[in-house]
N, CA, C and O atoms as a GROMACS GRO file, in nm:
protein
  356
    1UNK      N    1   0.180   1.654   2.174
    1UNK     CA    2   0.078   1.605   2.084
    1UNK      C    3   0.110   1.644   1.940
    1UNK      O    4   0.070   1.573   1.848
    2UNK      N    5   0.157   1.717   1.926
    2UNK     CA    6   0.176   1.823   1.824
    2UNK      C    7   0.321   1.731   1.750
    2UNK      O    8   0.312   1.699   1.631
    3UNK      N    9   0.425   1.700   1.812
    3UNK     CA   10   0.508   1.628   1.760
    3UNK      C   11   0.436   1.486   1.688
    3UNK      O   12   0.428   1.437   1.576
    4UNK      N   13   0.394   1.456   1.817
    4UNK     CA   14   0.352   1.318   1.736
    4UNK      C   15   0.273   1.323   1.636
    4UNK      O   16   0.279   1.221   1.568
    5UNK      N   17   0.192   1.408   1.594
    5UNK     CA   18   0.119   1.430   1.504
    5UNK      C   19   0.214   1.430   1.414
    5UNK      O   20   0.208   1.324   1.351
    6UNK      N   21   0.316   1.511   1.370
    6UNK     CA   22   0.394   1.545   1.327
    6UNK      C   23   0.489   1.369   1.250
    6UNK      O   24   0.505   1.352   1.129
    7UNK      N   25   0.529   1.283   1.340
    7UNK     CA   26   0.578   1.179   1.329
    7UNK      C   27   0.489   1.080   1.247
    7UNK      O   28   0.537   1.000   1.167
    8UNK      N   29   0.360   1.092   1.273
    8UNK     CA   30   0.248   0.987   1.229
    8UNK      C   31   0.254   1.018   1.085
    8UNK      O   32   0.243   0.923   1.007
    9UNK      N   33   0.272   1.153   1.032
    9UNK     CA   34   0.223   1.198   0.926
    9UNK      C   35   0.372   1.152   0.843
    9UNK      O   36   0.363   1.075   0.748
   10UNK      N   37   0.493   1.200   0.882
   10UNK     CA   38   0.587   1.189   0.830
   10UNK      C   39   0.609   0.989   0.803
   10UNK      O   40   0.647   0.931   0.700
   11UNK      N   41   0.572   0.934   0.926
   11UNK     CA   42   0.558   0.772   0.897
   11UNK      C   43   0.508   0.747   0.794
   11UNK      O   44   0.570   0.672   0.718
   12UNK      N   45   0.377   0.799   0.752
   12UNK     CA   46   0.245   0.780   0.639
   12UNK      C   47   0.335   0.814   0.530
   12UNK      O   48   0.359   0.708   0.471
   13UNK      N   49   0.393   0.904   0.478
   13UNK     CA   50   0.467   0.976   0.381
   13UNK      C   51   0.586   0.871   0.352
   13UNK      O   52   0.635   0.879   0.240
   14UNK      N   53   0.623   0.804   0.413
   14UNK     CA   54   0.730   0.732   0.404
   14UNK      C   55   0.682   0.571   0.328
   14UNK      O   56   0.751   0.516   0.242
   15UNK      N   57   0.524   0.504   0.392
   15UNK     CA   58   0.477   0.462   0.421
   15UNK      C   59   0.426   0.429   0.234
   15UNK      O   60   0.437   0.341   0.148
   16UNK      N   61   0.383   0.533   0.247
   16UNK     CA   62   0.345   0.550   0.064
   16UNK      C   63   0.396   0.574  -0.002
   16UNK      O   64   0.343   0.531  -0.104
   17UNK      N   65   0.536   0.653  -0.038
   17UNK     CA   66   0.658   0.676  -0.108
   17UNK      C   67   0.699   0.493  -0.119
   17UNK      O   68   0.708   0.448  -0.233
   18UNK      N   69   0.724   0.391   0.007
   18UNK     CA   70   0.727   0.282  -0.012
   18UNK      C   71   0.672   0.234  -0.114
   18UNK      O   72   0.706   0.211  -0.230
   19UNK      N   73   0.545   0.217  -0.028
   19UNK     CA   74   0.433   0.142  -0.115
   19UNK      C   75   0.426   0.188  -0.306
   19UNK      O   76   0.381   0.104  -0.384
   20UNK      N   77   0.466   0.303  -0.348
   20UNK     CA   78   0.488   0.333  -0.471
   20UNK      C   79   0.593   0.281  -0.558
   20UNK      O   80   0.600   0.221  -0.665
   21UNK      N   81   0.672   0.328  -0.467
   21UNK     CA   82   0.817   0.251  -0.509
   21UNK      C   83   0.816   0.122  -0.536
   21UNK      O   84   0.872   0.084  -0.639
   22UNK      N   85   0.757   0.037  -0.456
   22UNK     CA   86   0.730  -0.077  -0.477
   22UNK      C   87   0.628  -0.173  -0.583
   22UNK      O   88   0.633  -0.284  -0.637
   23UNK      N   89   0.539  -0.063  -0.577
   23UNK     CA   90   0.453  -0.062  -0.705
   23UNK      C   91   0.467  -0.025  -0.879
   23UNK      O   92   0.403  -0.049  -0.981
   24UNK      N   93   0.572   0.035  -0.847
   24UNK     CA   94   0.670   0.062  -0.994
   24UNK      C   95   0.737  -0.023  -0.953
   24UNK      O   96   0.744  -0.088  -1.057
   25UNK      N   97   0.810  -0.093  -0.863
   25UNK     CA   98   0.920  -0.232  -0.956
   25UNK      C   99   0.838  -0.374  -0.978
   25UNK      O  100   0.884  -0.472  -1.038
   26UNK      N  101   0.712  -0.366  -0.918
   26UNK     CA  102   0.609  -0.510  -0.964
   26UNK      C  103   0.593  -0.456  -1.158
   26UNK      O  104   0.621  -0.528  -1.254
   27UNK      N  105   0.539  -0.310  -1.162
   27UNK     CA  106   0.514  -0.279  -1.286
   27UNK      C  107   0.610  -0.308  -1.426
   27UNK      O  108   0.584  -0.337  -1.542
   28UNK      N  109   0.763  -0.277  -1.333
   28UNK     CA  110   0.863  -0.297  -1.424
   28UNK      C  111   0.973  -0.444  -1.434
   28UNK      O  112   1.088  -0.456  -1.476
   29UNK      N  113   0.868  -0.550  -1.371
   29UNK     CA  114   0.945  -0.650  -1.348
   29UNK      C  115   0.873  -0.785  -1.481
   29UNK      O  116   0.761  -0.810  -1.524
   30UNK      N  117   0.971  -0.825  -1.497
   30UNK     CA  118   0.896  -0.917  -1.580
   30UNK      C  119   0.921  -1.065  -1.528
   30UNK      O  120   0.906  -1.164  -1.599
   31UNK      N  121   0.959  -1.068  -1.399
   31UNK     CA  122   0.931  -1.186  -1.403
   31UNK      C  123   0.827  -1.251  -1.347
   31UNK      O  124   0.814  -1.373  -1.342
   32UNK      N  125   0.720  -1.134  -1.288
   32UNK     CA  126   0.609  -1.177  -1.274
   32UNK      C  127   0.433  -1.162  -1.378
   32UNK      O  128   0.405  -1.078  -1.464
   33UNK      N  129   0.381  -1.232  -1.347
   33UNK     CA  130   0.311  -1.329  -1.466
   33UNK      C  131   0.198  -1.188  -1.532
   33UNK      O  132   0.201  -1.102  -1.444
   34UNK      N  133   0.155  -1.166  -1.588
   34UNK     CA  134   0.078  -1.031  -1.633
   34UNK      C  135  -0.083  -1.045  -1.546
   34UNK      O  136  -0.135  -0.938  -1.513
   35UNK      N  137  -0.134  -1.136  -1.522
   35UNK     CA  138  -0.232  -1.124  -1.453
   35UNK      C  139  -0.198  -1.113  -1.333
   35UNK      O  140  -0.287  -1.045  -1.282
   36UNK      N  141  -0.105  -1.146  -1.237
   36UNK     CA  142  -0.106  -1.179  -1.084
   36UNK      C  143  -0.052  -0.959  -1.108
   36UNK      O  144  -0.105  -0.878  -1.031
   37UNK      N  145   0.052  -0.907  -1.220
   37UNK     CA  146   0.117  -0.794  -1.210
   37UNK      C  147  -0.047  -0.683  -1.232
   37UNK      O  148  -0.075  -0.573  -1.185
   38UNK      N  149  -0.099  -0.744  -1.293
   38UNK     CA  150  -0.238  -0.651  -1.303
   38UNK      C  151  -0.375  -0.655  -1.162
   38UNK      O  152  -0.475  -0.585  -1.145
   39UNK      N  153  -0.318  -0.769  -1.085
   39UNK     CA  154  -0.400  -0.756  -0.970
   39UNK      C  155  -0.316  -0.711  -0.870
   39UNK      O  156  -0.378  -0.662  -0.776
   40UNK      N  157  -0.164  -0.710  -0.856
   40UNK     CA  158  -0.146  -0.640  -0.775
   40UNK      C  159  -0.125  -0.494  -0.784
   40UNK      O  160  -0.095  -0.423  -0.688
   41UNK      N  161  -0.140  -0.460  -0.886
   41UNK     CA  162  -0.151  -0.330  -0.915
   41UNK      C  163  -0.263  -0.226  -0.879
   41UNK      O  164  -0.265  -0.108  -0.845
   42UNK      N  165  -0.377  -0.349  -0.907
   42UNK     CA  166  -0.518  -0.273  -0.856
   42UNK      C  167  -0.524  -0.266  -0.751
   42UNK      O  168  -0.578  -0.161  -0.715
   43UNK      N  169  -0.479  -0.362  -0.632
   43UNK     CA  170  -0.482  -0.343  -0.479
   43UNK      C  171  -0.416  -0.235  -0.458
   43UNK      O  172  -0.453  -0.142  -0.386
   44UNK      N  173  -0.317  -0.240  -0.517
   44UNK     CA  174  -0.194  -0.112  -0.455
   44UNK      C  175  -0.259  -0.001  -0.497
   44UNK      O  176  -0.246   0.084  -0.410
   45UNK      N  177  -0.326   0.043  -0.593
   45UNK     CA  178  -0.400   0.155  -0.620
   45UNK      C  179  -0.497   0.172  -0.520
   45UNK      O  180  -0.505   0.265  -0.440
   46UNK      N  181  -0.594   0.042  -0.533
   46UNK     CA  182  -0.708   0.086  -0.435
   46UNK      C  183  -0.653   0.134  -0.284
   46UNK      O  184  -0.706   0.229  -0.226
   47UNK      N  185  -0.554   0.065  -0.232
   47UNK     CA  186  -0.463   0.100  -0.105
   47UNK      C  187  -0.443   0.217  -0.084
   47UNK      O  188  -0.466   0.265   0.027
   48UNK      N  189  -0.387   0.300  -0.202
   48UNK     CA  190  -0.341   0.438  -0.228
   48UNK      C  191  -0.490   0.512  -0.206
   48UNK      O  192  -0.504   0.548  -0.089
   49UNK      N  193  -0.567   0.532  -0.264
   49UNK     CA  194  -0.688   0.570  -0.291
   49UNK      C  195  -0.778   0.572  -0.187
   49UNK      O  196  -0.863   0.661  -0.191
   50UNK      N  197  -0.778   0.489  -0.088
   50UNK     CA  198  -0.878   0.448   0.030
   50UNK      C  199  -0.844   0.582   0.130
   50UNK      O  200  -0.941   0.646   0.171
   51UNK      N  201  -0.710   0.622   0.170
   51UNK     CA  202  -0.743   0.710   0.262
   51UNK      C  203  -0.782   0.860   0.144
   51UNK      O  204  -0.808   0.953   0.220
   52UNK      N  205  -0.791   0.898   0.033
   52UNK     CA  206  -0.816   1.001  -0.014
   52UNK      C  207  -0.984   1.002  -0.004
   52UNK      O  208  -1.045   1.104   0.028
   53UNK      N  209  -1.052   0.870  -0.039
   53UNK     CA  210  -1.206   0.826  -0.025
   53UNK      C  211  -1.240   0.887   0.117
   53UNK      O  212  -1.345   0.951   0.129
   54UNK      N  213  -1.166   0.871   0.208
   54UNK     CA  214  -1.188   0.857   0.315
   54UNK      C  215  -1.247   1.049   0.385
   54UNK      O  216  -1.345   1.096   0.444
   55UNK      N  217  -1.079   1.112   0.313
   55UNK     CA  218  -1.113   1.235   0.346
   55UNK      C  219  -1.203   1.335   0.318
   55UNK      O  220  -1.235   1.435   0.382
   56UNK      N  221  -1.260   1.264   0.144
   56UNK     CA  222  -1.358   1.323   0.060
   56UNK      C  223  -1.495   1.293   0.132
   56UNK      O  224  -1.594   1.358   0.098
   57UNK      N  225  -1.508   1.173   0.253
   57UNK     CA  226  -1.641   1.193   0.326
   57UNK      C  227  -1.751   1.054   0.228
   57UNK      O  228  -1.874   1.045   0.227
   58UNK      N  229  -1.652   0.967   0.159
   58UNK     CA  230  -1.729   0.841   0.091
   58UNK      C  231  -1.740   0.770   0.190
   58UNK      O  232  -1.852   0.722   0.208
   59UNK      N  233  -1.632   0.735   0.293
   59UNK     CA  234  -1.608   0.631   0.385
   59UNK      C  235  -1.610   0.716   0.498
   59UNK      O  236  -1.546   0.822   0.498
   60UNK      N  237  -1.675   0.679   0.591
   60UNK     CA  238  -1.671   0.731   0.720
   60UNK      C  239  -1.532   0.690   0.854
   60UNK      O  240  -1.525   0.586   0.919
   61UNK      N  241  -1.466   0.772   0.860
   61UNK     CA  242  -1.355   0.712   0.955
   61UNK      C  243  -1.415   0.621   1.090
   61UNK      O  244  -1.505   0.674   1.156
   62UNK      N  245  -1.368   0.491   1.130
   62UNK     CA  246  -1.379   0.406   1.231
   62UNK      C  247  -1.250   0.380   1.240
   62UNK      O  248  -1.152   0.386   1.166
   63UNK      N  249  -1.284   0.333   1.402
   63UNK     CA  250  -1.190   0.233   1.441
   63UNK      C  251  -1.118   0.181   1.377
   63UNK      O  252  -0.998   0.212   1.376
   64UNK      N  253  -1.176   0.075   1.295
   64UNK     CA  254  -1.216  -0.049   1.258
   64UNK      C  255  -1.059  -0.020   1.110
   64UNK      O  256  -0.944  -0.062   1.102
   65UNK      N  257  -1.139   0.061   1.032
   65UNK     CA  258  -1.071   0.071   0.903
   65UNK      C  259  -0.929   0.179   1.012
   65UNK      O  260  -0.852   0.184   0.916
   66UNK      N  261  -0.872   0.235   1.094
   66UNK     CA  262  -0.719   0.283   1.150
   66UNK      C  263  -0.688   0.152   1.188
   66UNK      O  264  -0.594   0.120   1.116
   67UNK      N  265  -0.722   0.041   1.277
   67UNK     CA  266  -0.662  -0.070   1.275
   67UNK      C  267  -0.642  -0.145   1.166
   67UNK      O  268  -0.543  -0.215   1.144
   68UNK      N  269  -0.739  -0.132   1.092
   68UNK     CA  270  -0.728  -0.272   0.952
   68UNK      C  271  -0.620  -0.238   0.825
   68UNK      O  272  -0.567  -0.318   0.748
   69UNK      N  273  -0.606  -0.074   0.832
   69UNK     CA  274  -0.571  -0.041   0.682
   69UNK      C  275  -0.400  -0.055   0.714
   69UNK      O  276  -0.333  -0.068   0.611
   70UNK      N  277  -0.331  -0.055   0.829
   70UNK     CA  278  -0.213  -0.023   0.847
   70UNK      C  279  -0.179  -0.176   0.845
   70UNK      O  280  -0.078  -0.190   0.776
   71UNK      N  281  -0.214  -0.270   0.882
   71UNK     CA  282  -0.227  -0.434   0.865
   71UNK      C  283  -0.227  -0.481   0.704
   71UNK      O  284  -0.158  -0.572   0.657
   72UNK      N  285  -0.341  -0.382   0.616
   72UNK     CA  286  -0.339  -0.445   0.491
   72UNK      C  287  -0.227  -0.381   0.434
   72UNK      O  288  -0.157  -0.464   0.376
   73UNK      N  289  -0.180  -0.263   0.427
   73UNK     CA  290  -0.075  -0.242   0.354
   73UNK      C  291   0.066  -0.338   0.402
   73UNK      O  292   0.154  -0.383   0.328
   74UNK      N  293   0.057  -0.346   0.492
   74UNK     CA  294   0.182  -0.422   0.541
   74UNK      C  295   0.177  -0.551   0.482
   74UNK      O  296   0.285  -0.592   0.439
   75UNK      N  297   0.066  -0.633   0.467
   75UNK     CA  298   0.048  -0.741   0.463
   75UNK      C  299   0.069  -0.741   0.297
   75UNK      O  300   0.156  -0.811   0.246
   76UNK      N  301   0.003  -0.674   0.238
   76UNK     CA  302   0.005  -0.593   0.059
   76UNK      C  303   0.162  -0.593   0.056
   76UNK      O  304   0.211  -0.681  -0.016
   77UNK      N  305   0.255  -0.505   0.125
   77UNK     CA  306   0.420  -0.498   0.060
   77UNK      C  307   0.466  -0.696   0.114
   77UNK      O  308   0.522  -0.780   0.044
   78UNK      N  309   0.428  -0.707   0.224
   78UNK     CA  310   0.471  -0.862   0.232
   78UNK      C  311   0.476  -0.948   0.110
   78UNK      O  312   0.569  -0.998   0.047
   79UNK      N  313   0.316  -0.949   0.092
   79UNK     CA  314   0.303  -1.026  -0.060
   79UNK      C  315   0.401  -1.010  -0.179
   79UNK      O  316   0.474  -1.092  -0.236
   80UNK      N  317   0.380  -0.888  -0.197
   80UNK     CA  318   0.469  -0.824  -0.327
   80UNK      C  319   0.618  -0.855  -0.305
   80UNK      O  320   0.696  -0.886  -0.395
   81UNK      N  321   0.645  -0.846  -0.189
   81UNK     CA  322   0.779  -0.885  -0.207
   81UNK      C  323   0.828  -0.989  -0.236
   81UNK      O  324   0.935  -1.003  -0.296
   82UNK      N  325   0.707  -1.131  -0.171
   82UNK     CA  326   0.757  -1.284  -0.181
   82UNK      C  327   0.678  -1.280  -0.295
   82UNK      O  328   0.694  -1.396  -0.331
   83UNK      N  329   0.590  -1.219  -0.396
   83UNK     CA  330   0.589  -1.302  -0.524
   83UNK      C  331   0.707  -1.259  -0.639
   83UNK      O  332   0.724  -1.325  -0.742
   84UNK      N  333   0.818  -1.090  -0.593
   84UNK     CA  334   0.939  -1.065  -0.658
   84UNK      C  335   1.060  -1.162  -0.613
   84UNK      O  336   1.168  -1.176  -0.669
   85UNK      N  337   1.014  -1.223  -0.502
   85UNK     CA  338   1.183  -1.312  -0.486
   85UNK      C  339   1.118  -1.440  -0.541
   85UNK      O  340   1.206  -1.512  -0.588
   86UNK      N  341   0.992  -1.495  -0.553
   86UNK     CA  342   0.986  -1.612  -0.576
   86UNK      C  343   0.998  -1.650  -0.700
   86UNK      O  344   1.013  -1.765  -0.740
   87UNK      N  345   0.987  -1.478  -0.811
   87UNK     CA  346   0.960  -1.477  -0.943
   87UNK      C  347   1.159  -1.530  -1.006
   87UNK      O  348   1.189  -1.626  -1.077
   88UNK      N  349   1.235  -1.445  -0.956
   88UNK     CA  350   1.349  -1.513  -0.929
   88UNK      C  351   1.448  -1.646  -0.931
   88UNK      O  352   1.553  -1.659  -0.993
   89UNK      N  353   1.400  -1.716  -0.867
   89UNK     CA  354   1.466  -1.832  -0.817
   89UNK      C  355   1.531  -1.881  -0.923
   89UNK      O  356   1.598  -1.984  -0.912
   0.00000   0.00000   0.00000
């Protein structure tokens, strides 16, 4: 139990080091448009931010939000990536 704990956490860490990384090259890219770069910025923040809400006792842990939040970030780097290759072409 103790490992896997161990793995989940190290996944998460990896998970958000991503998600940052990725959020500094939307910041430093210009080929995407300044409003679409200022809304994805706020998601990726709020993304970042939701499990700290979470631990501070604003949001109550469910189900609901361990299935949904690992879906939205994924779905969040998806986006970001096809609006950096599409900015491209």
């Amino acid at each position: 139990m103790i490992l896997l704990r161990i793995l989940v956490m190290a996944f998460n860490a990896g998970v958000i080091t991503w998600l940052i990384y990725r959020l500094l090259e939307v910041y430093n890219s210009t080929s995407v448009t300044r409003a679409a770069k200022s809304m994805i910025l706020a998601i990726g923040i709020g993304l970042l931010l939701l499990p700290i809400v979470m631990v501070l006792g604003f949001i109550l842990p469910t189900m609901v939000y361990f299935v949904m939040y690992p879906i939205a970030i994924s779905l969040f780097l998806y986006l970001i990536r096809k609006s950096n290759t599409e900015g491209t072409r």
